[in-house]
C-alpha positions as CSV (number, residue, x, y, z in Angstrom):
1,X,115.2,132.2,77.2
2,X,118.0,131.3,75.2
3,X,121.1,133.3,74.7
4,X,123.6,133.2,72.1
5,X,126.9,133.4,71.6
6,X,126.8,136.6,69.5
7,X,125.2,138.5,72.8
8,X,128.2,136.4,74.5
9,X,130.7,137.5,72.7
10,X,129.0,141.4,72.5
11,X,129.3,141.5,76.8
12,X,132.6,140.2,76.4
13,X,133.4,143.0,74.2
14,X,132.1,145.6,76.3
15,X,133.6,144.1,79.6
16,X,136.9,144.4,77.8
17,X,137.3,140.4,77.4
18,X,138.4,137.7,75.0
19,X,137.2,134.0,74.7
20,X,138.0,131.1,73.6
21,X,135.0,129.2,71.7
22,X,134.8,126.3,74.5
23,X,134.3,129.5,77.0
24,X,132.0,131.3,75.1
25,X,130.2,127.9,75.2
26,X,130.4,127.5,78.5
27,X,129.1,131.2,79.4
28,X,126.0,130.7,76.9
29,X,125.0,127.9,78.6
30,X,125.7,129.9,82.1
31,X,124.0,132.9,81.2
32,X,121.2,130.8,80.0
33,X,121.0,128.7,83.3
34,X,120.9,132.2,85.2
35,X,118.0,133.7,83.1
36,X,115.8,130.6,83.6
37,X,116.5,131.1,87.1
38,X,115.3,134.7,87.0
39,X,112.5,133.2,84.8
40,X,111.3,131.0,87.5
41,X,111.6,133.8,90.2
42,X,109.0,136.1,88.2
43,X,106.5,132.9,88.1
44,X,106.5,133.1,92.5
45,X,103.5,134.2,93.9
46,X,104.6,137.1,96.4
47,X,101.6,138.8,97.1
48,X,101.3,137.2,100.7
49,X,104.2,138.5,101.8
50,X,103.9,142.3,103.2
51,X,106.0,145.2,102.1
52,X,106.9,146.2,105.4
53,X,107.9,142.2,106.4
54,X,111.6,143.2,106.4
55,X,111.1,146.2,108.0
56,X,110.6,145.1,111.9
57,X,114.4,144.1,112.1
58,X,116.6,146.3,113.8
59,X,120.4,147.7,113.0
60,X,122.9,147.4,115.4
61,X,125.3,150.1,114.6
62,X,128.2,151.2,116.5
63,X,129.4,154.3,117.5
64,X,131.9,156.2,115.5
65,X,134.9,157.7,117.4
66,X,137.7,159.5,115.9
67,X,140.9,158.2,116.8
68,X,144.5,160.1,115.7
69,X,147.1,157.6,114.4
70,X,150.1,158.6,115.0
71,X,152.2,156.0,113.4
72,X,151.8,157.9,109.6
73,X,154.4,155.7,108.3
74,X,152.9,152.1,108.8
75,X,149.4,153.8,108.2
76,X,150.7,154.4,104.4
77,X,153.2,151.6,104.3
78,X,151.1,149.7,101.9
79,X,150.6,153.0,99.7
80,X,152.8,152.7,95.9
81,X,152.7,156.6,95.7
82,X,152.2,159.3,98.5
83,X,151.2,163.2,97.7
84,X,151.5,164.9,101.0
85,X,149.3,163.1,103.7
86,X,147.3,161.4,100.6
87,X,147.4,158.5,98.8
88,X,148.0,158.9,95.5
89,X,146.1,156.8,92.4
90,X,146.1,156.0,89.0
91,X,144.2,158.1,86.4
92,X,140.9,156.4,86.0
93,X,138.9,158.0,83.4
94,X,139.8,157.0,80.0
């Protein structure tokens, strides 16, 4: 499957990005090295392999313990801007 460098250059534009024509180059040929990858997946015979094969394995989880930390300056030493015992973030939502 071959990709060109309009569909390049219409991701780009979507994602936000510029390139330069040598990158847009180098993506095609990226994207294109990607999709004949996914090509050759599809062409793999998995029907021997069960649907519950990955199911046997077991999680190890730990337990969760709530723990007060009372040092409230270091814990929000890192933070730009603080709004009570919150951290406060940029408007993300255009």
């Amino acid at each position: 499957m071959k990709i060109s460098k309009e569909e390049v250059r219409y991701i780009a534009k979507l994602a936000k990005l510029s390139f330069t024509e040598e990158e847009t180059e180098k993506f095609v040929m990226e994207f294109d090295d990607i999709l004949t990858h996914f090509e050759n997946i599809d062409k793999e015979n998995i029907d021997v392999i069960g649907s519950n094969t990955f199911d046997k394995g077991e999680s190890i989880l730990r337990m969760d313990e709530v723990k007060v930390f009372e040092n409230k300056k270091e814990l929000f030493s890192n933070a730009k801007s603080i709004r009570g015992t919150s951290i406060e973030i940029p408007k993300v939502i255009e």
